[in-house]
Backbone as CSV, one residue per row, in Angstrom:
resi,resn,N_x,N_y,N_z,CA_x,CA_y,CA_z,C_x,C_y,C_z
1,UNK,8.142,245.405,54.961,6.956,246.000,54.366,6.952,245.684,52.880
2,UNK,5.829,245.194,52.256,5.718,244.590,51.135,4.282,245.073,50.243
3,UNK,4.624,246.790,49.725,3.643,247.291,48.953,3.104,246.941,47.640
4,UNK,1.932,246.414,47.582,0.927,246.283,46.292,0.055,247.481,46.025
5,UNK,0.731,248.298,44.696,0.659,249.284,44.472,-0.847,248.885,43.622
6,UNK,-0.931,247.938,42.757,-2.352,247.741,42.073,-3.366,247.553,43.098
7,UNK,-3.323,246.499,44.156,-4.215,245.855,44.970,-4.313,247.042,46.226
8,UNK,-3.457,248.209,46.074,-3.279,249.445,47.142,-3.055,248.828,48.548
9,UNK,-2.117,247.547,48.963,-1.824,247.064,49.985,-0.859,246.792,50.112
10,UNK,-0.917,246.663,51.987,0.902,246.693,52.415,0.647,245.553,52.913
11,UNK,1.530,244.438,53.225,1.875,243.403,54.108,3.408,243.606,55.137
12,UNK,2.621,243.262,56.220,4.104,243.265,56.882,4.055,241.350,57.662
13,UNK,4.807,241.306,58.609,5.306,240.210,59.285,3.755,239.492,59.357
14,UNK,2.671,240.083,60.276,1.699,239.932,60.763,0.229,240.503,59.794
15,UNK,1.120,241.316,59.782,-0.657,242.671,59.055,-0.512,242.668,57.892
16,UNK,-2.208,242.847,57.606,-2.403,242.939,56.179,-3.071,244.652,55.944
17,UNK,-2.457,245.315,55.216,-3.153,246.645,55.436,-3.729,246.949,53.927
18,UNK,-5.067,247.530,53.620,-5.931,247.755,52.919,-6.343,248.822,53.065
19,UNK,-7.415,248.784,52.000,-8.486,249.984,51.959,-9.600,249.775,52.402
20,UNK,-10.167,250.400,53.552,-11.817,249.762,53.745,-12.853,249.315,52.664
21,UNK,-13.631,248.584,52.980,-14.446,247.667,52.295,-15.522,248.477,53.123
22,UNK,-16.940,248.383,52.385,-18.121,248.834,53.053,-18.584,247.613,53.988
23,UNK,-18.120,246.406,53.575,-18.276,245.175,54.152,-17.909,245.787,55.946
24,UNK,-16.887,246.548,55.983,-15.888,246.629,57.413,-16.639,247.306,58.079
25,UNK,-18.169,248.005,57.956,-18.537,249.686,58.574,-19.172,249.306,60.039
26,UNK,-19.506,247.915,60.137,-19.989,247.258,61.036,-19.238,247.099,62.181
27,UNK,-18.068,246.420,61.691,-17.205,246.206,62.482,-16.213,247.153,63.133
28,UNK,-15.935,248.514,62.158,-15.354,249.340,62.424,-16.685,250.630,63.575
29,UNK,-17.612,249.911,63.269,-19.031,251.162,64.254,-18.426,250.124,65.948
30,UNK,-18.230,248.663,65.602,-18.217,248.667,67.387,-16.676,248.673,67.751
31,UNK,-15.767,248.345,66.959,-14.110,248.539,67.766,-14.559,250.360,68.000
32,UNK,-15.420,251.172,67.412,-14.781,252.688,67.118,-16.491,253.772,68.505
33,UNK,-17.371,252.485,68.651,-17.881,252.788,69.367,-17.499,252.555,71.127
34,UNK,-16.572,252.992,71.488,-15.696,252.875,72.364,-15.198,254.328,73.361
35,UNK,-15.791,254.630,74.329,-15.305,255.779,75.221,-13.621,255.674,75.511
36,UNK,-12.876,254.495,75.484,-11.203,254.919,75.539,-10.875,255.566,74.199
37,UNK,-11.354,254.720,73.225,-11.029,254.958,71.957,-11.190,256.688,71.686
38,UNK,-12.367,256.736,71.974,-13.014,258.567,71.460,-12.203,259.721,72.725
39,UNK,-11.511,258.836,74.009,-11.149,259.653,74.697,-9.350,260.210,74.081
40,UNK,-8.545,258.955,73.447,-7.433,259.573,72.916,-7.303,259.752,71.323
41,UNK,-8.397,260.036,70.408,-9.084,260.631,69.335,-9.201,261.839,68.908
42,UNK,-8.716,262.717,68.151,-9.041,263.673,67.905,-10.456,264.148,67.485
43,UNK,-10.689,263.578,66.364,-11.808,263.457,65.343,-13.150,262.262,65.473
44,UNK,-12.954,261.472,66.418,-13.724,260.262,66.056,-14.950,260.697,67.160
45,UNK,-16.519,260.803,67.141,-17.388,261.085,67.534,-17.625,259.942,68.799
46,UNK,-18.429,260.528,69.426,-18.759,259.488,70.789,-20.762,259.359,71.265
47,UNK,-21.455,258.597,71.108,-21.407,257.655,70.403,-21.192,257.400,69.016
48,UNK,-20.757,256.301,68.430,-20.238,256.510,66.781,-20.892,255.136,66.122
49,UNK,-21.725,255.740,65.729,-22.774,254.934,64.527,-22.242,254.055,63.214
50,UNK,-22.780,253.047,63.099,-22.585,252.834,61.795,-22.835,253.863,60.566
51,UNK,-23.416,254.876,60.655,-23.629,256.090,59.560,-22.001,256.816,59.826
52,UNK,-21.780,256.748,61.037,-20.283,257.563,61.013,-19.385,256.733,60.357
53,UNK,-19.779,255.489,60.309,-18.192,254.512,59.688,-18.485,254.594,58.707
54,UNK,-19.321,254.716,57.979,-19.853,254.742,56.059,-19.454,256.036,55.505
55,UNK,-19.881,256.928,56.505,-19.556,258.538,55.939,-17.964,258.509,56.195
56,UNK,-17.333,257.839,57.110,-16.126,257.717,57.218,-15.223,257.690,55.961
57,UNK,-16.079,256.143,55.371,-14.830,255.465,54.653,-15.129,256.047,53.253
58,UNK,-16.333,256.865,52.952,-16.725,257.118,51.408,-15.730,257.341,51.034
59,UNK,-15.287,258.350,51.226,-14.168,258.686,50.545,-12.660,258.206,50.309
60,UNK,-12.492,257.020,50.361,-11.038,257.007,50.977,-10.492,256.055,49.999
61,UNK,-11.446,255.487,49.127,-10.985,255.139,47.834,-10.376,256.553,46.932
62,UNK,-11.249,257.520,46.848,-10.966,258.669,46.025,-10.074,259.088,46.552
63,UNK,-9.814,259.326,47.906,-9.164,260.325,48.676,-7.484,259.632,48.189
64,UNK,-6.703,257.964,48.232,-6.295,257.126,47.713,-5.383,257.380,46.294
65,UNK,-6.889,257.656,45.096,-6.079,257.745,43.879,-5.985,259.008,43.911
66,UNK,-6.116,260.139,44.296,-5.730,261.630,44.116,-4.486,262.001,45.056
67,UNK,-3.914,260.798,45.643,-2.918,261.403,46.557,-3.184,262.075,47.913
68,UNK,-4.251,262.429,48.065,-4.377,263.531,49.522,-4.146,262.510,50.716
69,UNK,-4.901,261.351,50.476,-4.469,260.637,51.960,-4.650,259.579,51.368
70,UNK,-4.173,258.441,52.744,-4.302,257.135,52.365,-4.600,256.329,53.389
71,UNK,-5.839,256.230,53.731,-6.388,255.463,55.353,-6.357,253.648,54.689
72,UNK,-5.995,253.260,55.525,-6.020,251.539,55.463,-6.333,250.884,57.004
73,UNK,-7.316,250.156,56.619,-7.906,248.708,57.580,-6.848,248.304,58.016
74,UNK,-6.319,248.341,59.438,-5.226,246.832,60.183,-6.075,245.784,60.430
75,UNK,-5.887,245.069,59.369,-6.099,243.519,59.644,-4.963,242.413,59.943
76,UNK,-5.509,241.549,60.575,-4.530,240.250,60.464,-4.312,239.466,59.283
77,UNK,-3.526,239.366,59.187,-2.924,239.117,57.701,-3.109,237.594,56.918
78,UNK,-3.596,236.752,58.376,-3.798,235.057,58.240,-5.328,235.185,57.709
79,UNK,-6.099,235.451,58.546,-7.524,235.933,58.972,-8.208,236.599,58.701
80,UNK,-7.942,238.267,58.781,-8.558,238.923,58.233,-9.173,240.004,59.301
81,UNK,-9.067,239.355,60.290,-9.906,239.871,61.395,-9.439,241.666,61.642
82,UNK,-10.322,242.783,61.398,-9.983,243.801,61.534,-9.356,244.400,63.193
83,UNK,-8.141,244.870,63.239,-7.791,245.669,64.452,-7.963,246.852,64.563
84,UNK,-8.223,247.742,63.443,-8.028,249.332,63.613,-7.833,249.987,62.370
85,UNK,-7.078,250.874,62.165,-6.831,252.047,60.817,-6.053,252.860,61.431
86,UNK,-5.234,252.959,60.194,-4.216,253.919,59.988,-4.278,254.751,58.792
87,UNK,-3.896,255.753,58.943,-3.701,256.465,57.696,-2.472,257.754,57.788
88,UNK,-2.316,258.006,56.503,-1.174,258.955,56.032,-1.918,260.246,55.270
89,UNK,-1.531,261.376,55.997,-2.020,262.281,54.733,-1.072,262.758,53.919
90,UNK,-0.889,263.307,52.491,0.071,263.868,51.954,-0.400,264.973,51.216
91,UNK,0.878,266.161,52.464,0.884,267.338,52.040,1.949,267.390,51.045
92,UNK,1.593,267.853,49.464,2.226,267.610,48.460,3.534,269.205,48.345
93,UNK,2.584,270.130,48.707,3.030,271.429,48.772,4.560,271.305,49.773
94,UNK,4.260,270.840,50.974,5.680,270.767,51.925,6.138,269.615,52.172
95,UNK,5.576,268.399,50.687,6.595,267.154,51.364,6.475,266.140,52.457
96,UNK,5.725,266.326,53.164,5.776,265.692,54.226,3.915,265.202,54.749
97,UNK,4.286,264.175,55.228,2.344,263.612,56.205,2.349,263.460,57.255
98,UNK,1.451,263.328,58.055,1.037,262.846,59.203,0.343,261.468,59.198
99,UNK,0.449,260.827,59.971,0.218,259.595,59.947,-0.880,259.351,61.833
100,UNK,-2.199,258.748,60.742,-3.100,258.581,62.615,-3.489,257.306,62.385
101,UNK,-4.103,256.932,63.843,-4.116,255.621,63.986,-5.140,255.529,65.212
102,UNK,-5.817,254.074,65.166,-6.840,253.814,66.633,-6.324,252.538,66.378
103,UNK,-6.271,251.536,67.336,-6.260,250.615,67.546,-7.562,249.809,68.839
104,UNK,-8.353,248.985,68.091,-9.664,248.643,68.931,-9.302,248.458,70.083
105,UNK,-9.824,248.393,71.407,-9.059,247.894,72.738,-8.938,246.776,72.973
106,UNK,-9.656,246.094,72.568,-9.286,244.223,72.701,-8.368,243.958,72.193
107,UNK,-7.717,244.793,71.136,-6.732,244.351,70.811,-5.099,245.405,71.144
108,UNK,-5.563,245.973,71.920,-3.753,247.318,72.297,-3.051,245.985,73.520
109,UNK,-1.776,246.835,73.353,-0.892,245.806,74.226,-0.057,244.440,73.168
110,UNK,-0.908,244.716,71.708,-0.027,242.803,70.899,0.866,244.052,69.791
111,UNK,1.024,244.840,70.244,1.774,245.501,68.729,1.840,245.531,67.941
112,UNK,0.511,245.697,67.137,-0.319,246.174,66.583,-0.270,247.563,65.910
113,UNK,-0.265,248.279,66.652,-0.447,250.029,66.049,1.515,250.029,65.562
114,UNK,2.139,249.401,66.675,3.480,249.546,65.960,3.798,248.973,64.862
115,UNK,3.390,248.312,64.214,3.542,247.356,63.104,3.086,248.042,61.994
116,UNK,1.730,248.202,62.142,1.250,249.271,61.696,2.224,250.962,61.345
117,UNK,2.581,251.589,62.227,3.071,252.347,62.122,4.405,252.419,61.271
118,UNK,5.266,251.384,61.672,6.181,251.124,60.434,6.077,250.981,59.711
119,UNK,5.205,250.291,58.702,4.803,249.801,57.527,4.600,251.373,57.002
120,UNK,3.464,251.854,57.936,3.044,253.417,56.823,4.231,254.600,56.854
121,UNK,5.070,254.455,57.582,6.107,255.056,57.773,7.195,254.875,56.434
122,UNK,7.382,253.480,56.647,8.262,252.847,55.280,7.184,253.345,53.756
123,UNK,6.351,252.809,53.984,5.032,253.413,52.571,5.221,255.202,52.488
124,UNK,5.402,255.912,53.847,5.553,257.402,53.421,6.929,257.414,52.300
125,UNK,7.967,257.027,53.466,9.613,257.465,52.583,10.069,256.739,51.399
126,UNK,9.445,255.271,51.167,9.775,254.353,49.962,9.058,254.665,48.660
127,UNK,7.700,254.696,49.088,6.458,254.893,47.831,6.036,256.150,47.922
128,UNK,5.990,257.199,48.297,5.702,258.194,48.136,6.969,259.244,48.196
129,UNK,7.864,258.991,48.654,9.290,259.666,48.617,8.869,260.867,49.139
130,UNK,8.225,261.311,50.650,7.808,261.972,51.298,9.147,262.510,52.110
131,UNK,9.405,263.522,52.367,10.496,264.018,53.059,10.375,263.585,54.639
132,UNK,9.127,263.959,54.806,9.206,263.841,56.491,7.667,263.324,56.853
133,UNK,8.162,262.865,58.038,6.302,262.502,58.369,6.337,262.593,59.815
134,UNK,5.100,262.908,60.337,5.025,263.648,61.699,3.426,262.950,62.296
135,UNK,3.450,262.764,64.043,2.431,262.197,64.125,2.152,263.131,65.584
136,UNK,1.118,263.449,66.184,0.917,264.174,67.481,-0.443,263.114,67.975
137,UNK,-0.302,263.438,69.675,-0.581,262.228,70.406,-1.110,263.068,71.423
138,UNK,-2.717,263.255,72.209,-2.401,263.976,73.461,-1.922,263.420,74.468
139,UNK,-1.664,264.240,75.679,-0.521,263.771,76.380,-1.256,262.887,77.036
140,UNK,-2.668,262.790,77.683,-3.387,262.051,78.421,-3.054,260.249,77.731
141,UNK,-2.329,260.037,76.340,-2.638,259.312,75.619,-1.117,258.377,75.785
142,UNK,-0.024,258.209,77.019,1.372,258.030,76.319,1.567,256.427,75.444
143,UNK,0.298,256.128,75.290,0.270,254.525,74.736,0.919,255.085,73.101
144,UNK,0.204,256.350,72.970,0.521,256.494,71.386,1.602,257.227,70.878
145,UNK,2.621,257.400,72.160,3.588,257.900,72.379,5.029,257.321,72.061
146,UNK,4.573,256.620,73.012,5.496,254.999,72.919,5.345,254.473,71.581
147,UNK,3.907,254.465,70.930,4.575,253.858,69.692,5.158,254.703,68.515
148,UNK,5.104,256.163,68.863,6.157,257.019,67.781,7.374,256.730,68.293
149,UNK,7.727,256.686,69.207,9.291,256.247,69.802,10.172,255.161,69.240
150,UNK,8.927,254.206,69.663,9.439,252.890,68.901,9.382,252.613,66.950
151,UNK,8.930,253.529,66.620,9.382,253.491,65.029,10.453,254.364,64.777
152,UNK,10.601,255.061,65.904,12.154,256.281,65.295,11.620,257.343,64.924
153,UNK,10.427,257.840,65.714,10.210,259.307,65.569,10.648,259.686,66.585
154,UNK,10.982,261.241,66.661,11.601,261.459,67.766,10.504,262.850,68.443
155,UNK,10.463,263.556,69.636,9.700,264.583,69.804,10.007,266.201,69.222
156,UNK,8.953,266.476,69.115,9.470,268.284,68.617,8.740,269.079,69.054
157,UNK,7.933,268.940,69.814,7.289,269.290,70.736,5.979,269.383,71.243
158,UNK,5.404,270.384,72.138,4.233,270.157,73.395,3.426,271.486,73.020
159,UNK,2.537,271.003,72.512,1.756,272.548,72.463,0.583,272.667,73.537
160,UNK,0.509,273.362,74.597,0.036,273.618,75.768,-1.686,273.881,75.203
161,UNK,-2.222,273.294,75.984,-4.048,273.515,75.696,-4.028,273.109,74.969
162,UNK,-3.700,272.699,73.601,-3.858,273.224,72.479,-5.437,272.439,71.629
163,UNK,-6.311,271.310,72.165,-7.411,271.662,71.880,-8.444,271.136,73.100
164,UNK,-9.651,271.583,73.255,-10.365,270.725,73.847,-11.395,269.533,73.807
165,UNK,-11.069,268.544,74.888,-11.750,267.327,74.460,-12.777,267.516,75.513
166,UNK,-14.207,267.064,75.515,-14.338,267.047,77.058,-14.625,267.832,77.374
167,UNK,-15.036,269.656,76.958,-14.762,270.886,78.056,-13.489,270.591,78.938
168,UNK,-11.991,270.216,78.624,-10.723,270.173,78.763,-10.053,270.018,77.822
169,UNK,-8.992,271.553,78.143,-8.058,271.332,77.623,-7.009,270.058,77.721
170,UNK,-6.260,269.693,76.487,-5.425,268.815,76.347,-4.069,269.429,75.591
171,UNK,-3.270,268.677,76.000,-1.801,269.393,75.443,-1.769,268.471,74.070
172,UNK,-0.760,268.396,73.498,-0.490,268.082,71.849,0.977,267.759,71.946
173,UNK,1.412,266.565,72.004,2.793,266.003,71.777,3.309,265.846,70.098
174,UNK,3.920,266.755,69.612,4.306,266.219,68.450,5.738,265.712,68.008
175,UNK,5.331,264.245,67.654,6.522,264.006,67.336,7.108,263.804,65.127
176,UNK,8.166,263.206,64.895,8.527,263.102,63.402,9.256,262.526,63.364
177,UNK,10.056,262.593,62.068,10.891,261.496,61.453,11.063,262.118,59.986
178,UNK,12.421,262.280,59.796,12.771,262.602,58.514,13.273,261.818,57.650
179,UNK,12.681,261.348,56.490,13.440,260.514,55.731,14.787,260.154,55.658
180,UNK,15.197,259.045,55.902,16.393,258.668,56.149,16.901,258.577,54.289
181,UNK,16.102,258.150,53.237,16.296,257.826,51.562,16.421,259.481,50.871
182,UNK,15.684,260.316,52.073,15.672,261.583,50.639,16.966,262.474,50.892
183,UNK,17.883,262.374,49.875,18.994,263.265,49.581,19.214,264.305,48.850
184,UNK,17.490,264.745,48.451,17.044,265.852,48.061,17.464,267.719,48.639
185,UNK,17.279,267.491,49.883,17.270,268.720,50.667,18.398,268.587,51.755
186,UNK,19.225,267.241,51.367,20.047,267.330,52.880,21.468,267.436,52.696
């Protein structure tokens, strides 16, 4: 993982991770206009407009330099070609973020969201010197499961019902990862 703190971007092996461009709202309305996508989603509306990807991204320059979160474009890193978004929030008060993610469906299965996921993982504990970071997945969802596993989060648990999608309840897998660098609290 290779952070550009001026240009606010990460590079890894493959991916190039950024800040949305208004240029992207297009592209991000049809990977995000998607019934799998909105089915393992917390937040993302179904149908989802190009007005939802604009109102999306307003903020996320600001949101960026004030610290509260930090959403970035997965692109391909040769190309350019957008796969998805990730982002980190940072709770400053307890140290620690959550980290979410969609990955378009044409593109799940190339490892992708995992690549992704490391990078913002390494960006929580390196550049932000975040204690811990935590990600929850519903259970209907174990694609996004597998990829907290595979970065070295581990589970902490299952919160039963805990919201509804659908008029159905869904359970809440949460998993984390504690900084392996901070020798602050340990």
């Amino acid at each position: 993982m290779e952070y550009n703190k001026t240009k606010k971007t990460i590079l890894t092996d493959r991916l190039y991770l950024r800040i949305f461009e208004e240029s992207d709202a297009e592209t991000v309305q049809v990977l995000c206009n998607n019934i799998n996508i909105y089915k393992s989603t917390l937040y993302l509306p179904f149908p989802y407009s190009l007005n939802d990807a604009l109102g999306w991204m307003k903020n996320h320059q600001k949101n960026f330099e004030e610290d509260c979160s930090y959403e970035f474009a997965i692109t391909d890193r040769i190309n350019g070609n957008l796969f998805g978004a990730i982002s980190l929030t940072n709770n400053q008060k307890f140290n620690h973020g959550e980290i979410a993610y969609w990955i378009g469906e044409e593109y799940w299965g190339k490892g992708y969201g995992t690549e992704a996921a490391k990078a913002i993982i390494d960006f929580a504990f390196k550049e932000k010197k975040l204690h811990k970071v935590f990600a929850r997945y519903f259970k209907s969802n174990p694609a996004s499961g597998r990829i907290m596993q595979k970065v070295g989060m581990v589970q902490e648990g299952l919160l039963k019902d805990q919201v509804v999608k659908d008029g159905k309840y869904e359970d809440l897998i949460y998993y984390g990862i504690i900084n392996p660098y901070d020798i602050r609290l340990n």
